[in-house]
Backbone as XML, in Angstrom:
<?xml version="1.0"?>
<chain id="A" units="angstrom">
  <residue number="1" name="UNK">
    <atom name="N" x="57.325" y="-114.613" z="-113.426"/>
    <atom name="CA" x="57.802" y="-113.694" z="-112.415"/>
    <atom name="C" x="59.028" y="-114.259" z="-111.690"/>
  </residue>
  <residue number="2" name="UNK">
    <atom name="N" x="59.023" y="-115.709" z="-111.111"/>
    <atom name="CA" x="60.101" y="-116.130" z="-110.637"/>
    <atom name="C" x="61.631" y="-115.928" z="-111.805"/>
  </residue>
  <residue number="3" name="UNK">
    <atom name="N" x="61.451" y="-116.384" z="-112.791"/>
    <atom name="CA" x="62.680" y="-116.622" z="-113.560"/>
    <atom name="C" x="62.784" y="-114.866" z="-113.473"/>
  </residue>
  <residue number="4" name="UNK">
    <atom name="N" x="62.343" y="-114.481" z="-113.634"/>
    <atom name="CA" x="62.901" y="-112.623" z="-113.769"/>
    <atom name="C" x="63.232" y="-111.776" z="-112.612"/>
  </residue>
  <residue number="5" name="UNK">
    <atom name="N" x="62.710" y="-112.437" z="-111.768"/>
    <atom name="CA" x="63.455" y="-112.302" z="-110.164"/>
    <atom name="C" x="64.798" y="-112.729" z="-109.726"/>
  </residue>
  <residue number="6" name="UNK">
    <atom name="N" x="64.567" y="-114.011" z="-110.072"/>
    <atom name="CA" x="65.870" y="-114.932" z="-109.958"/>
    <atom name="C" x="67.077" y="-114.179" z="-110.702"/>
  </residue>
  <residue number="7" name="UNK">
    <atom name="N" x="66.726" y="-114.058" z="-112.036"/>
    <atom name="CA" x="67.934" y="-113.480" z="-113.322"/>
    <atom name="C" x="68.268" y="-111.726" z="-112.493"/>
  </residue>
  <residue number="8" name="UNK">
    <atom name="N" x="67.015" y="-111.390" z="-112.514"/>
    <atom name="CA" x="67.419" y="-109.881" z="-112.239"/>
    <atom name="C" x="68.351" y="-109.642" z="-110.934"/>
  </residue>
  <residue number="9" name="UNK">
    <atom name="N" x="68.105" y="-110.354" z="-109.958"/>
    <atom name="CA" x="68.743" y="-110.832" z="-108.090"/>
    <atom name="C" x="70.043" y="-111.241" z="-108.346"/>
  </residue>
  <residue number="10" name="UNK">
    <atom name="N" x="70.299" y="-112.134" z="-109.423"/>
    <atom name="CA" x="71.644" y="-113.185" z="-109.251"/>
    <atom name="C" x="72.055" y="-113.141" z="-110.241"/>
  </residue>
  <residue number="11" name="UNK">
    <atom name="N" x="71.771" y="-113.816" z="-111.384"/>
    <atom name="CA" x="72.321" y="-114.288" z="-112.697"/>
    <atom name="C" x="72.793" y="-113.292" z="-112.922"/>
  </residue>
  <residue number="12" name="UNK">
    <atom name="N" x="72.085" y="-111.893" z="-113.739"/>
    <atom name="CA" x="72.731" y="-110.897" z="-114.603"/>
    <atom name="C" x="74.045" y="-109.750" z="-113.295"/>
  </residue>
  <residue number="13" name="UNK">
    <atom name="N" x="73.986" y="-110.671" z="-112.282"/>
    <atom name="CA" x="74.992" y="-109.918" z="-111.856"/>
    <atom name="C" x="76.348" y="-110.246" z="-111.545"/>
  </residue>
  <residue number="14" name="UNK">
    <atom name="N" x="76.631" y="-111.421" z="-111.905"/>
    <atom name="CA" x="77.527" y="-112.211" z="-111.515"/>
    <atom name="C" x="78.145" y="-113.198" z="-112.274"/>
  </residue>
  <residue number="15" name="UNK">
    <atom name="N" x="79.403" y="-113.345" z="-112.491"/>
    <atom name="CA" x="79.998" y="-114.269" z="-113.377"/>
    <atom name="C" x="80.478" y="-115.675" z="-112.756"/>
  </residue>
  <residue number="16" name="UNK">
    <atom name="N" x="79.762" y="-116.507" z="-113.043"/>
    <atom name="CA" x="80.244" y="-117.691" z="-112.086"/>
    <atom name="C" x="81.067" y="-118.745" z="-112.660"/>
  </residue>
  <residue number="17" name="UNK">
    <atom name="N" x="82.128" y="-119.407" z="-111.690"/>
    <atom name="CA" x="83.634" y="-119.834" z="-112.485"/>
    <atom name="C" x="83.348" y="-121.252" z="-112.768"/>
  </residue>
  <residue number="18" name="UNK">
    <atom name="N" x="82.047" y="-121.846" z="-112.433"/>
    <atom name="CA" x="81.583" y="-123.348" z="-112.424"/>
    <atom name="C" x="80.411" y="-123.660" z="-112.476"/>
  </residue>
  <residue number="19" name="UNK">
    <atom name="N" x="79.323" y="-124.629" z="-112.830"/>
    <atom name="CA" x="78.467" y="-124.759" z="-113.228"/>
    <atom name="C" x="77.733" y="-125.365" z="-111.725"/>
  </residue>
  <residue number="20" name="UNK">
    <atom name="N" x="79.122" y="-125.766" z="-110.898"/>
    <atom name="CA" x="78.568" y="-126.028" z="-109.260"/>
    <atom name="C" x="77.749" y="-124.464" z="-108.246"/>
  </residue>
  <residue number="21" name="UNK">
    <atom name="N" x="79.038" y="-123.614" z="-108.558"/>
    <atom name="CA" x="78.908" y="-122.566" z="-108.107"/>
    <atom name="C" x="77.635" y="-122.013" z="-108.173"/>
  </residue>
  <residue number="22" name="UNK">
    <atom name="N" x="77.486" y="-121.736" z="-109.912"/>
    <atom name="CA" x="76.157" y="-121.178" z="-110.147"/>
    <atom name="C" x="74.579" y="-122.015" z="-109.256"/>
  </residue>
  <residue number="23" name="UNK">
    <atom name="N" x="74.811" y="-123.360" z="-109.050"/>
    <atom name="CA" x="74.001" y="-124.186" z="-108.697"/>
    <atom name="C" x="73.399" y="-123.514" z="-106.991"/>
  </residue>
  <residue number="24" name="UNK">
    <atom name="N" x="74.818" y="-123.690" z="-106.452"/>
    <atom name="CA" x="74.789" y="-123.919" z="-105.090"/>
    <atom name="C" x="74.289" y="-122.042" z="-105.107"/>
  </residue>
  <residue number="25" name="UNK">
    <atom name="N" x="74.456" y="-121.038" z="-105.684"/>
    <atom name="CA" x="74.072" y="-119.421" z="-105.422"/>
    <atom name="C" x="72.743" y="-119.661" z="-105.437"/>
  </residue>
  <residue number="26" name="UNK">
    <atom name="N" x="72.368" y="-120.514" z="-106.399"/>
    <atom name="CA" x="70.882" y="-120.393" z="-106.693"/>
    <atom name="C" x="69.865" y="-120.993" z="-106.251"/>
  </residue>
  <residue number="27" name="UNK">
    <atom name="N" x="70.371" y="-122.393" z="-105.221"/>
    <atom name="CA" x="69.802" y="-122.910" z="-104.554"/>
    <atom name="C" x="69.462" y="-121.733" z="-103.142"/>
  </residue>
  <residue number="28" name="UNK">
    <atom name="N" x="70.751" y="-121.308" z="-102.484"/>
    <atom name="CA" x="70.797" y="-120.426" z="-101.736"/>
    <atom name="C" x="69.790" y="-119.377" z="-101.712"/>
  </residue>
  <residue number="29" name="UNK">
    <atom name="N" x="69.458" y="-118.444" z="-102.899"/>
    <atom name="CA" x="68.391" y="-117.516" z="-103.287"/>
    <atom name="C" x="66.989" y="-117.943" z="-102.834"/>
  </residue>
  <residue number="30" name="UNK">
    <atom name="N" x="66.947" y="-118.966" z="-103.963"/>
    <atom name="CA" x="65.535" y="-120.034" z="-103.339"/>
    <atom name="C" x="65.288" y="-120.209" z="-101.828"/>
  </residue>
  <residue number="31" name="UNK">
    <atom name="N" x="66.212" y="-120.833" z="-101.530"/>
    <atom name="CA" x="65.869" y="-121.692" z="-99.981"/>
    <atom name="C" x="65.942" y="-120.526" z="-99.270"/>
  </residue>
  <residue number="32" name="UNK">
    <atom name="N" x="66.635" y="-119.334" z="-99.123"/>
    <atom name="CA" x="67.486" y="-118.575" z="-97.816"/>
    <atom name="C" x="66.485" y="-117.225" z="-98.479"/>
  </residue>
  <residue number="33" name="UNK">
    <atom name="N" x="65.987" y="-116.730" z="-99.441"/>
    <atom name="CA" x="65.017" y="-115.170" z="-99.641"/>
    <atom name="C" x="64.306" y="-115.430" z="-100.284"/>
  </residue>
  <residue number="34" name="UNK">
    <atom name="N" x="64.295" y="-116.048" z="-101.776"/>
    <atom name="CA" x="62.747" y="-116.110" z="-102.402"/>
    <atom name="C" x="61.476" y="-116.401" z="-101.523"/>
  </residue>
  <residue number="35" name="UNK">
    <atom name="N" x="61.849" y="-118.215" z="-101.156"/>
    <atom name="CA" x="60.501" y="-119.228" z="-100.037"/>
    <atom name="C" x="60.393" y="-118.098" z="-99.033"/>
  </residue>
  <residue number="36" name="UNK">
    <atom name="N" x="61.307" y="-117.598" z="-98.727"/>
    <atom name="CA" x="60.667" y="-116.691" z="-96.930"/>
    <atom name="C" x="60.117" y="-115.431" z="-97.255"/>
  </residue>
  <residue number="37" name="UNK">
    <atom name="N" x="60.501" y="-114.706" z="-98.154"/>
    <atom name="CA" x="59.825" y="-113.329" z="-98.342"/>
    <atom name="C" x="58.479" y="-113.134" z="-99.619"/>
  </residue>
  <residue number="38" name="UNK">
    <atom name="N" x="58.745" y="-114.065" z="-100.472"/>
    <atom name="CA" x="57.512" y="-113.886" z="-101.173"/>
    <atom name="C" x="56.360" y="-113.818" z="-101.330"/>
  </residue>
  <residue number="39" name="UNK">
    <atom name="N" x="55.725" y="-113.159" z="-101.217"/>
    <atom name="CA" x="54.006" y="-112.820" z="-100.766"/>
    <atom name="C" x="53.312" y="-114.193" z="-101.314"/>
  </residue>
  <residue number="40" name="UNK">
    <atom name="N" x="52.692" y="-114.541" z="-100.422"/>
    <atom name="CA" x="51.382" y="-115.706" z="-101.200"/>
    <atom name="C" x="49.866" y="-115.403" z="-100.914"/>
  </residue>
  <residue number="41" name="UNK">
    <atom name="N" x="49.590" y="-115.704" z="-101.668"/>
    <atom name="CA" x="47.635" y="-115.703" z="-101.626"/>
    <atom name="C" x="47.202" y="-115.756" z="-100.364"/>
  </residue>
  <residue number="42" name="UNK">
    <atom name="N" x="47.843" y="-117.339" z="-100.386"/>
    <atom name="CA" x="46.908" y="-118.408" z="-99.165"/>
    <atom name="C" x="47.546" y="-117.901" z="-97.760"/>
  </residue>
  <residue number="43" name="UNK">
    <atom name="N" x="48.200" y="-116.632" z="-97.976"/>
    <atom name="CA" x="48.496" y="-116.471" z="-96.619"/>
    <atom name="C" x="48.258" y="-114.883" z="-96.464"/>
  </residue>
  <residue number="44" name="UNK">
    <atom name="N" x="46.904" y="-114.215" z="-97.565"/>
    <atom name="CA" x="46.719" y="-113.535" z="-97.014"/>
    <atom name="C" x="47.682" y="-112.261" z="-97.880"/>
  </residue>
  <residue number="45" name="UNK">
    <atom name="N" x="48.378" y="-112.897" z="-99.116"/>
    <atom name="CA" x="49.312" y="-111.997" z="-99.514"/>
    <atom name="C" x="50.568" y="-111.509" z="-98.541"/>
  </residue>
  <residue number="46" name="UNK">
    <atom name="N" x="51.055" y="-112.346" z="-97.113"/>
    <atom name="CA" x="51.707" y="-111.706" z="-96.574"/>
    <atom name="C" x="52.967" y="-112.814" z="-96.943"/>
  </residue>
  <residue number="47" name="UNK">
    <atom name="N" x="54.417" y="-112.648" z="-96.891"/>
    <atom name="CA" x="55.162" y="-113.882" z="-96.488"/>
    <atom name="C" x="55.199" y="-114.807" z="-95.851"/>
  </residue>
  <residue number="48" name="UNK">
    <atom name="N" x="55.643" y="-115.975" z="-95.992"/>
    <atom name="CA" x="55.907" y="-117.100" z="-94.816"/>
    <atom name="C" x="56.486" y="-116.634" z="-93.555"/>
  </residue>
  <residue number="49" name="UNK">
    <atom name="N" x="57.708" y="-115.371" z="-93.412"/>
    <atom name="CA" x="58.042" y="-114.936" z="-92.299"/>
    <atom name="C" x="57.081" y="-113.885" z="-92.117"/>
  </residue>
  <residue number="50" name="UNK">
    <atom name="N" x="56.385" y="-113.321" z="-92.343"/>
    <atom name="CA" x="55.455" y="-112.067" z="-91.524"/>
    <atom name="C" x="54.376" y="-112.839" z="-90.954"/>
  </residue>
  <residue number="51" name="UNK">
    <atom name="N" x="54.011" y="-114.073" z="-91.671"/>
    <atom name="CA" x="52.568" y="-114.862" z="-91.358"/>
    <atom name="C" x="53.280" y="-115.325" z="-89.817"/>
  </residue>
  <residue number="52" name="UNK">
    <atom name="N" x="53.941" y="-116.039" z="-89.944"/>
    <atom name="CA" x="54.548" y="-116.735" z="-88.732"/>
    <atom name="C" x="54.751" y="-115.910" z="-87.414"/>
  </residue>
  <residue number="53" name="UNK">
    <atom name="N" x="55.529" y="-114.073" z="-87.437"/>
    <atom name="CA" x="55.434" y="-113.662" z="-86.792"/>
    <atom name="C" x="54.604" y="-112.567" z="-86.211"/>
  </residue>
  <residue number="54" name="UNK">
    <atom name="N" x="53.111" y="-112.887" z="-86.996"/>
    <atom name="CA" x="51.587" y="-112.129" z="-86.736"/>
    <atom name="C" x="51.414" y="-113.611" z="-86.046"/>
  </residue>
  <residue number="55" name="UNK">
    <atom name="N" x="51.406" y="-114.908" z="-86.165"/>
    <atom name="CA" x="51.081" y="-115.786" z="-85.204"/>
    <atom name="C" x="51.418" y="-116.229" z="-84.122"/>
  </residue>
  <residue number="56" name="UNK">
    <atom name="N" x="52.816" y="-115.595" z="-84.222"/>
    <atom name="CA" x="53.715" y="-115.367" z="-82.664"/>
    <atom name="C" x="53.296" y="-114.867" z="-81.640"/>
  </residue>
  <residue number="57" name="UNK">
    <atom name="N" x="52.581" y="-113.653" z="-82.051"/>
    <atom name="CA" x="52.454" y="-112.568" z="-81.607"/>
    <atom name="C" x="50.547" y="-112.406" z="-80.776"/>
  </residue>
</chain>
């Protein structure tokens, strides 16, 4: 599921001019929307940001 997220989000849309470039987009994806929005089990199926701000709250 990740690799077909990743490809479908970034890769197949974009032509990148360096092998840095491509690096640093894809780190970005990961760190900055995949980790924060992706539903997990252990939390209930909700994200890391919805869990956090039902505990805010």
């Amino acid at each position: 599921m990740f690799f077909a997220t990743i490809k479908r989000a970034l890769l197949d849309t974009t032509a990148w001019p360096s092998r840095a470039a491509a690096h640093t987009a894809i780190f970005g994806f990961i760190e900055g929307w995949y980790n924060l929005h992706r539903l997990r089990s252990g939390l209930g199926y909700r994200s890391p940001a919805d869990y956090e701000t039902a505990l805010a709250a």
